[in-house]
N, CA, C and O atoms as a DFTB+ gen file, in Angstrom:
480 C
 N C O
     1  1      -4.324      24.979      -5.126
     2  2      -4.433      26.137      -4.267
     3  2      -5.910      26.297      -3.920
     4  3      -6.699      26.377      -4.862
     5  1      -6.372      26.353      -2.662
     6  2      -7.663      26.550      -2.229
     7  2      -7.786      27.707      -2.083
     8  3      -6.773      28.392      -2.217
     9  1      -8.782      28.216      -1.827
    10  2      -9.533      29.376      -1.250
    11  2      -9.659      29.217       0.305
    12  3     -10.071      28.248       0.942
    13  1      -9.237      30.315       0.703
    14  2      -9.075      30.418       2.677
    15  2     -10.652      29.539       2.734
    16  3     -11.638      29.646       2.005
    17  1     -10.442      28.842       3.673
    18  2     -11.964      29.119       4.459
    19  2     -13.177      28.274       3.787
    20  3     -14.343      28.066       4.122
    21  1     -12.307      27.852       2.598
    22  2     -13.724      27.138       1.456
    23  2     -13.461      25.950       1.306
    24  3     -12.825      25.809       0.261
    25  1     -13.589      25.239       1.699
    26  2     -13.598      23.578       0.884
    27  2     -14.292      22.858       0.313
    28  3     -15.517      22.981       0.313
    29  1     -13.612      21.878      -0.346
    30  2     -14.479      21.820      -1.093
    31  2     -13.681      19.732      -1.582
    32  3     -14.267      18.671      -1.801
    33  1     -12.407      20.057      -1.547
    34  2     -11.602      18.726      -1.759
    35  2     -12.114      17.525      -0.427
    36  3     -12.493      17.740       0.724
    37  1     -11.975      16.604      -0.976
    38  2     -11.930      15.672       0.186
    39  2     -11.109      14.455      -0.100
    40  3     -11.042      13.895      -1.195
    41  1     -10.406      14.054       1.148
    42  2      -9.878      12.499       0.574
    43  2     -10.488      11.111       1.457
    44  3     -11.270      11.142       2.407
    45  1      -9.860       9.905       0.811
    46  2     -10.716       8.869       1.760
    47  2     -10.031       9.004       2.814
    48  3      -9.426      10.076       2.774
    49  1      -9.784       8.281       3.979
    50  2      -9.615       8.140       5.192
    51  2      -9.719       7.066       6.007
    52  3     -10.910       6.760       5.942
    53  1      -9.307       6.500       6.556
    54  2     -10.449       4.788       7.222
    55  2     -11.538       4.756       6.514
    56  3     -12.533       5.161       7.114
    57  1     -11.679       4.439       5.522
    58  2     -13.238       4.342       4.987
    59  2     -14.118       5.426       5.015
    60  3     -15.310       5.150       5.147
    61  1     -13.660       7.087       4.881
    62  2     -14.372       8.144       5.570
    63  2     -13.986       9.167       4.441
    64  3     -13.056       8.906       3.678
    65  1     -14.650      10.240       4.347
    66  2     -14.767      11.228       3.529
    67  2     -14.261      12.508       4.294
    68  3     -15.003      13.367       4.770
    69  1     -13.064      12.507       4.336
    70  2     -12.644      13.885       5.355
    71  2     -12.511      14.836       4.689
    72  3     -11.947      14.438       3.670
    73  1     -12.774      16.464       4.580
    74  2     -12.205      17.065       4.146
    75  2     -10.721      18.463       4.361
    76  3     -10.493      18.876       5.498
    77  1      -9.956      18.961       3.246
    78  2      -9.118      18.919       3.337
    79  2      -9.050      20.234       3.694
    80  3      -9.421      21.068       2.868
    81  1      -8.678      20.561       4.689
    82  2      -8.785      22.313       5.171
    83  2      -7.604      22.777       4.201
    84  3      -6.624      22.165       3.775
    85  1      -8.117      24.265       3.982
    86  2      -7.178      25.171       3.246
    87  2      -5.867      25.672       3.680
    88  3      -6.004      26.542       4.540
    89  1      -4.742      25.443       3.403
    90  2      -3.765      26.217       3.958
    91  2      -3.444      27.834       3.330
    92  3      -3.201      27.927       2.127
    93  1      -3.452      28.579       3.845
    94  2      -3.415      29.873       2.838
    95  2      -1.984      29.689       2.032
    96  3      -1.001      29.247       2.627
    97  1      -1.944      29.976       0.949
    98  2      -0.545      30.068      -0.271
    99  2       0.198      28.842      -0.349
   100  3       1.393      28.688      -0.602
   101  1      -0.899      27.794      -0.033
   102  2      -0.272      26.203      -0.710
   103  2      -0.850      25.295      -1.484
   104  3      -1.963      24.796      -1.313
   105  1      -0.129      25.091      -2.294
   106  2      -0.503      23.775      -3.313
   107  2      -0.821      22.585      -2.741
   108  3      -0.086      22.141      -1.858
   109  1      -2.199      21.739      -3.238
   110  2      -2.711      20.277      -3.031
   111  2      -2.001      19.558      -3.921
   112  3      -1.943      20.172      -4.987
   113  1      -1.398      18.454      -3.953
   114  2      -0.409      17.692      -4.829
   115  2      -1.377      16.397      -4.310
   116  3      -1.061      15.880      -3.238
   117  1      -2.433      15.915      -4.973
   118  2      -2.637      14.676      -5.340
   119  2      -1.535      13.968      -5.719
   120  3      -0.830      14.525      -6.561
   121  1      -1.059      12.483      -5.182
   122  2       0.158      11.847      -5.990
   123  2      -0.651      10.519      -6.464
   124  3      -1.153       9.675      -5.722
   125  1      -0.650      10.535      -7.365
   126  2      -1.295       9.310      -8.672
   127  2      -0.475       8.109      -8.292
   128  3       0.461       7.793      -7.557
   129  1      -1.268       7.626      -9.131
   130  2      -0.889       5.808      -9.106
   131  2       0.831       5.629      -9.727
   132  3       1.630       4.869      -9.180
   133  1       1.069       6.214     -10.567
   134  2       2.344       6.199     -11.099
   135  2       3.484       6.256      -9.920
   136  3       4.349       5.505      -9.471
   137  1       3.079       7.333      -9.722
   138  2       4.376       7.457      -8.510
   139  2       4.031       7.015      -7.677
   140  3       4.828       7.476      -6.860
   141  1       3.303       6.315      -7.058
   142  2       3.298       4.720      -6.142
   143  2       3.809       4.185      -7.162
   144  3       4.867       4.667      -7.565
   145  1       3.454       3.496      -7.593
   146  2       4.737       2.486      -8.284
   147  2       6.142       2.881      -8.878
   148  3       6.960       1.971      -8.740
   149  1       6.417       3.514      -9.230
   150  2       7.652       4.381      -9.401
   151  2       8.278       4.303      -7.630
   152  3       9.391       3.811      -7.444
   153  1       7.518       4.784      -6.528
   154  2       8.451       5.056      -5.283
   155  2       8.198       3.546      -4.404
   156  3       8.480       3.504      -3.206
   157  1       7.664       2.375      -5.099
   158  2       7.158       0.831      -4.667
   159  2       6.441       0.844      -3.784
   160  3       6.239      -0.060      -2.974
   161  1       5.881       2.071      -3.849
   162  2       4.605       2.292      -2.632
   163  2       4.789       2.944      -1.813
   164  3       3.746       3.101      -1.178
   165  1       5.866       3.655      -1.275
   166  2       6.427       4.620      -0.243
   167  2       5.614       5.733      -0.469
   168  3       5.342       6.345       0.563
   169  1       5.082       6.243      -1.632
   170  2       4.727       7.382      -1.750
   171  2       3.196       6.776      -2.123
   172  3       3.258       5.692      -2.702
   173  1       2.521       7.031      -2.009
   174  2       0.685       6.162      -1.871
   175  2      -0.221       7.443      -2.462
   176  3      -0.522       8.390      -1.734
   177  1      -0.647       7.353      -3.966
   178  2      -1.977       7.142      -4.332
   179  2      -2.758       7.817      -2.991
   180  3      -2.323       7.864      -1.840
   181  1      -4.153       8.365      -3.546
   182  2      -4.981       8.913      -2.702
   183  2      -6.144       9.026      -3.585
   184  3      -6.125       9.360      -4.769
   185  1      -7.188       8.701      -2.848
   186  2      -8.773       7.924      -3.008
   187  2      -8.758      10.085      -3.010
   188  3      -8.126      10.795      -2.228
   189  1      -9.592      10.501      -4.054
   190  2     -10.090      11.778      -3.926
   191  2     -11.356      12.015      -4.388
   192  3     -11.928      11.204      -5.117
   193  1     -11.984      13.327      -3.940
   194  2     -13.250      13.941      -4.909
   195  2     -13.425      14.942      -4.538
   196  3     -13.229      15.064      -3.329
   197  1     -13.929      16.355      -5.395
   198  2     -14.246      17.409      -4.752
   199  2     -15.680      17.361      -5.617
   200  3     -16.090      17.049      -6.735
   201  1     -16.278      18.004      -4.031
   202  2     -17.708      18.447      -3.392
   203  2     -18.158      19.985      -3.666
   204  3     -17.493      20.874      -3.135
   205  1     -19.196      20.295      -4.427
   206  2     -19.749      21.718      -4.469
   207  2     -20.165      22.187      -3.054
   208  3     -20.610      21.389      -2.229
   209  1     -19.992      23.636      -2.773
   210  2     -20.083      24.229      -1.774
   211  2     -21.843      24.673      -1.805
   212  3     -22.377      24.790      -2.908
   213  1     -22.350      24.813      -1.015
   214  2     -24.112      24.875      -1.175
   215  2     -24.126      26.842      -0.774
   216  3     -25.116      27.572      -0.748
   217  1     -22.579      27.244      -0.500
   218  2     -23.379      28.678      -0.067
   219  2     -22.651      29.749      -1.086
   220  3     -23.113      30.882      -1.224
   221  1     -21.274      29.224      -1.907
   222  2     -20.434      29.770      -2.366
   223  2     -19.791      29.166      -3.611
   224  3     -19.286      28.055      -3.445
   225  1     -19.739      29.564      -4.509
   226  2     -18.630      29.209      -6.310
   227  2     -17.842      28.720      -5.894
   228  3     -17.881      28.819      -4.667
   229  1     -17.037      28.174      -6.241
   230  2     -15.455      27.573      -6.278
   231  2     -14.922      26.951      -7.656
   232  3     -15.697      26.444      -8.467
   233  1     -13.638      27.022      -7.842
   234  2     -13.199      26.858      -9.216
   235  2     -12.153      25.696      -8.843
   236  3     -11.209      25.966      -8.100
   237  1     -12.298      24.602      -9.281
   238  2     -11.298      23.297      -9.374
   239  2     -10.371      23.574     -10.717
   240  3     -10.856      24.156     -11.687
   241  1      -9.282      23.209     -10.703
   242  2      -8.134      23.285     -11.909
   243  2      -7.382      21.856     -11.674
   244  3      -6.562      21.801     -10.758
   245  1      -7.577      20.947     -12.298
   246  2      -6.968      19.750     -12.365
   247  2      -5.793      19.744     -12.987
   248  3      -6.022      20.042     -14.159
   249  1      -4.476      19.534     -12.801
   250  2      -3.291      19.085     -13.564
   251  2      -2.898      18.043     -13.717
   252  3      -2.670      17.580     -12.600
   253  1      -2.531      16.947     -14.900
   254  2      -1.966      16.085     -14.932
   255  2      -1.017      15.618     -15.111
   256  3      -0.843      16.132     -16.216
   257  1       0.281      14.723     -14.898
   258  2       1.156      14.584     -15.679
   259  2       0.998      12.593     -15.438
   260  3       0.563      11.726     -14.680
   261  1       1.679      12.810     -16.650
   262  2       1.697      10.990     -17.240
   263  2       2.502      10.649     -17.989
   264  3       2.913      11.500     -18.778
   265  1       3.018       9.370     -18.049
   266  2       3.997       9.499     -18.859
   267  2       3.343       8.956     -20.388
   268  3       2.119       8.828     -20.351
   269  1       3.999       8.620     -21.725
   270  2       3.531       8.740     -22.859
   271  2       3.241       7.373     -22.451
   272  3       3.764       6.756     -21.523
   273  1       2.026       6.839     -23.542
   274  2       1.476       5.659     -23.481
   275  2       2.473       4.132     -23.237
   276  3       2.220       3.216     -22.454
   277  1       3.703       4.255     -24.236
   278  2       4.276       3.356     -24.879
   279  2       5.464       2.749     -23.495
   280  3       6.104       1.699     -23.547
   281  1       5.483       3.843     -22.256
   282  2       6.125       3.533     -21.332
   283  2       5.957       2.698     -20.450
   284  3       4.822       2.674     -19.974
   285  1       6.981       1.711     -19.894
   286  2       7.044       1.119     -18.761
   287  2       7.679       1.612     -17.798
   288  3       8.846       1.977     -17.653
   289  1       6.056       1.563     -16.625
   290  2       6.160       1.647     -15.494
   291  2       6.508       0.947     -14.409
   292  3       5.626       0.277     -13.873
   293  1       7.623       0.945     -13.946
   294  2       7.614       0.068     -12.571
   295  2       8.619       0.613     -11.459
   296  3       9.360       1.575     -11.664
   297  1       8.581       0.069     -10.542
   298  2       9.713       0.796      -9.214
   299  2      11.247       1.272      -9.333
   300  3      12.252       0.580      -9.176
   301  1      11.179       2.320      -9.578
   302  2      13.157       2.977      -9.807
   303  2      13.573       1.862      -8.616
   304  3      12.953       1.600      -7.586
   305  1      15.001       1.224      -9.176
   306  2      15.257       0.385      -8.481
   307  2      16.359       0.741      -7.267
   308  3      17.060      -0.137      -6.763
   309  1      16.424       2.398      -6.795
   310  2      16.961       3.065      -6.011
   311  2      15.552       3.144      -4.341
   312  3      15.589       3.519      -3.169
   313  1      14.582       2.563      -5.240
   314  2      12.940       2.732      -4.273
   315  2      12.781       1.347      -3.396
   316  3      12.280       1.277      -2.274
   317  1      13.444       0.018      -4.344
   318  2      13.762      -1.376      -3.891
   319  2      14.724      -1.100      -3.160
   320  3      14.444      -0.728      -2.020
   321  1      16.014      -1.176      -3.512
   322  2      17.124      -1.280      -2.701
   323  2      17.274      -0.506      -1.532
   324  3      17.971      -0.979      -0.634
   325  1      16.673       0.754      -1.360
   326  2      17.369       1.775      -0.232
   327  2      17.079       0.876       1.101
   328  3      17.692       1.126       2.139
   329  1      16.342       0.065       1.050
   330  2      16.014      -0.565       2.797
   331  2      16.190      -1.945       2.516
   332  3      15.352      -2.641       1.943
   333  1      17.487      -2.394       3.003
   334  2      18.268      -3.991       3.020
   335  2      16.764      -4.888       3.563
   336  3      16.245      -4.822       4.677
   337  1      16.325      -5.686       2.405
   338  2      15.386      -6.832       2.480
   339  2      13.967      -6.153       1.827
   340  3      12.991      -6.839       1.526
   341  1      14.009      -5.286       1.732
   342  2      12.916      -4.634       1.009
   343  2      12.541      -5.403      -0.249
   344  3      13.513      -5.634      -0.968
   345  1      11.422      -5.837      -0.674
   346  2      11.092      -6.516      -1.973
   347  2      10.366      -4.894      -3.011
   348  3      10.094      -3.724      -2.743
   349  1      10.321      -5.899      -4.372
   350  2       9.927      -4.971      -5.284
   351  2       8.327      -5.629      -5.239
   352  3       8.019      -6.781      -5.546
   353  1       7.139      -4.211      -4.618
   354  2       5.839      -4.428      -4.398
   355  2       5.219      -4.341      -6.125
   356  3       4.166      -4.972      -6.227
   357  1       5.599      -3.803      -7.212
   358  2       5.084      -3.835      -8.179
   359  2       5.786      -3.826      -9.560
   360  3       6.755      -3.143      -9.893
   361  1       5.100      -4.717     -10.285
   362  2       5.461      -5.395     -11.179
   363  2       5.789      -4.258     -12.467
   364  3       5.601      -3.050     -12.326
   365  1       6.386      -4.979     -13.918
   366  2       6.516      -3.672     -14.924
   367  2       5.474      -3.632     -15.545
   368  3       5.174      -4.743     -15.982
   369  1       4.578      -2.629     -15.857
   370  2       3.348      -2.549     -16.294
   371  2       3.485      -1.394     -17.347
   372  3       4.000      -0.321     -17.032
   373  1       2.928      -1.691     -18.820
   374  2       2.698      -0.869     -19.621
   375  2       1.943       0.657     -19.434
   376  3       0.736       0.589     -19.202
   377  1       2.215       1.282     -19.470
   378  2       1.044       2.427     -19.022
   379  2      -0.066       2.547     -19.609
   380  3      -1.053       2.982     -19.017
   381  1      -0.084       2.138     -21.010
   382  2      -1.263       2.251     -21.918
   383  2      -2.050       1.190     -21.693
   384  3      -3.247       1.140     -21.976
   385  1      -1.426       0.351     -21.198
   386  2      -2.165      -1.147     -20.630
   387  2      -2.756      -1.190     -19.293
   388  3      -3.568      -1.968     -18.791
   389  1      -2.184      -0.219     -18.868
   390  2      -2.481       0.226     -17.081
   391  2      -4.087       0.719     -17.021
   392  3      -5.087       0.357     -16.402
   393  1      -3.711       1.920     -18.180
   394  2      -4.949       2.831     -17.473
   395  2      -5.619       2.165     -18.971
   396  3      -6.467       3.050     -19.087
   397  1      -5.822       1.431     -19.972
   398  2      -6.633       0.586     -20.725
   399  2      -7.820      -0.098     -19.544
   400  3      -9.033       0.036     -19.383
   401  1      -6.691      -0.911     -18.830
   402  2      -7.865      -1.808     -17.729
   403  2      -8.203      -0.963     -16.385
   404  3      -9.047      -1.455     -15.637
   405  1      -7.620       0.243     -16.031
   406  2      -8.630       1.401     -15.082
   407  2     -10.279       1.440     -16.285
   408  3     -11.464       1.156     -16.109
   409  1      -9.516       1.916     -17.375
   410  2     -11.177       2.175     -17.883
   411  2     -12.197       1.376     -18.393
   412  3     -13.329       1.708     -18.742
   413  1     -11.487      -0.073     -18.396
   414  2     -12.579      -1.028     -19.410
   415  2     -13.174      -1.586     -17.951
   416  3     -14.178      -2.277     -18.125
   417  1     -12.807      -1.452     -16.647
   418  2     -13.222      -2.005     -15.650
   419  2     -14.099      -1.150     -14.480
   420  3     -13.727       0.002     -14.258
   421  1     -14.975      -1.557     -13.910
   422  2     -15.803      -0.837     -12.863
   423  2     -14.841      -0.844     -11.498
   424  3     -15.440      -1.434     -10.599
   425  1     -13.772      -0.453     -11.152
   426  2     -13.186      -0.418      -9.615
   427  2     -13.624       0.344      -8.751
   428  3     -13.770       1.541      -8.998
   429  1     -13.933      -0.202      -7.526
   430  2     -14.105       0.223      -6.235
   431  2     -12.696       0.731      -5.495
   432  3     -11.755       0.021      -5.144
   433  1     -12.833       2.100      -5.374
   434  2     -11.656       3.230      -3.951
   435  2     -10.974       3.179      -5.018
   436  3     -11.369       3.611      -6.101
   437  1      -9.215       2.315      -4.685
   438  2      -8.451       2.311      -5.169
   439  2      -7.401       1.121      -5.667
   440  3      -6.280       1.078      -6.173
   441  1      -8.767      -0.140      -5.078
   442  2      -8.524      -1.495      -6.108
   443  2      -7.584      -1.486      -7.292
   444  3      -6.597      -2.217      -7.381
   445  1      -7.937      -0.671      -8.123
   446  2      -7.473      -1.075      -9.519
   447  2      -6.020      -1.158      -9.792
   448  3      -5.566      -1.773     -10.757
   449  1      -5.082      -0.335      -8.659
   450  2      -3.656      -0.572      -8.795
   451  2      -3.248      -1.666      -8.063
   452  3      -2.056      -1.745      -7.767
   453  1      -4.333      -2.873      -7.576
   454  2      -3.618      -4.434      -7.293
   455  2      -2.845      -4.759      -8.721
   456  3      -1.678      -5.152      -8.728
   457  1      -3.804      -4.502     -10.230
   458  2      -3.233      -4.914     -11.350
   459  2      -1.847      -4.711     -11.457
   460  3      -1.397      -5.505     -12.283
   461  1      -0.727      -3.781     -10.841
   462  2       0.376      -3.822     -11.438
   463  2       0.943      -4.272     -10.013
   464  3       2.148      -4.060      -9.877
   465  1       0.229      -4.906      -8.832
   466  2       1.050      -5.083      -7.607
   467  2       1.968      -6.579      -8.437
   468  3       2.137      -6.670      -9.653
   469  1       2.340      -7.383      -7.624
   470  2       3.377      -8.632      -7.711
   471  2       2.574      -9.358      -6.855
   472  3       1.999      -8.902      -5.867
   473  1       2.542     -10.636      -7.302
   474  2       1.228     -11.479      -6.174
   475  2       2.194     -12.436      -5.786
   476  3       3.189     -12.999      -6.242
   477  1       1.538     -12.397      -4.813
   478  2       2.069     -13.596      -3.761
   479  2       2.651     -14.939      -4.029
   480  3       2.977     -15.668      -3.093
């Protein structure tokens, strides 16, 4: 939930830093890497950051949800099938193994979820 008039979120864009105007009485739903792979990419991850305002406070509240370490992640297979010839874009990936190599690694944007894509 933003503040009318204040911004402060931004997402990438073509290679660009846009930011995200406020809608009055609505929720920002960042959708994480999980659910790209969970929806085989239909639903896409978003490059984010929020920016301090130079004239005014603002208060960020981050929520997360994840699933427990020990889970495998990969495409509900209702996300493959719904479109006749559709392939499965990502592979089954441990979660604790997922975000292990987000953090032992330096990634650029949003590189780091090639690791659970399916290669060519």
């Amino acid at each position: 939930m933003q503040e009318d008039n204040l911004t402060g979120l931004q997402v990438k864009q073509d290679g660009n830093w846009v930011p995200v105007k406020p809608i009055p009485n609505a929720f920002i739903v960042n959708v994480g890497d999980t659910i790209e792979i969970w929806s085989n990419g239909r639903y896409k991850s978003i490059e984010h950051r929020v920016v301090t305002n130079e004239s005014k406070a603002r208060i960020s509240h981050a929520s997360f949800f994840s699933p427990h370490e020990d889970v495998e992640i990969e495409p509900f297979d209702q996300m493959v099938l719904k479109k006749p010839g559709s392939l499965q874009v990502y592979k089954k990936v441990r979660y604790e193994e997922y975000v292990q190599k987000i953090m032992n690694k330096k990634f650029y944007g949003k590189e780091h979820i090639g690791f659970a894509k399916i290669s060519d």
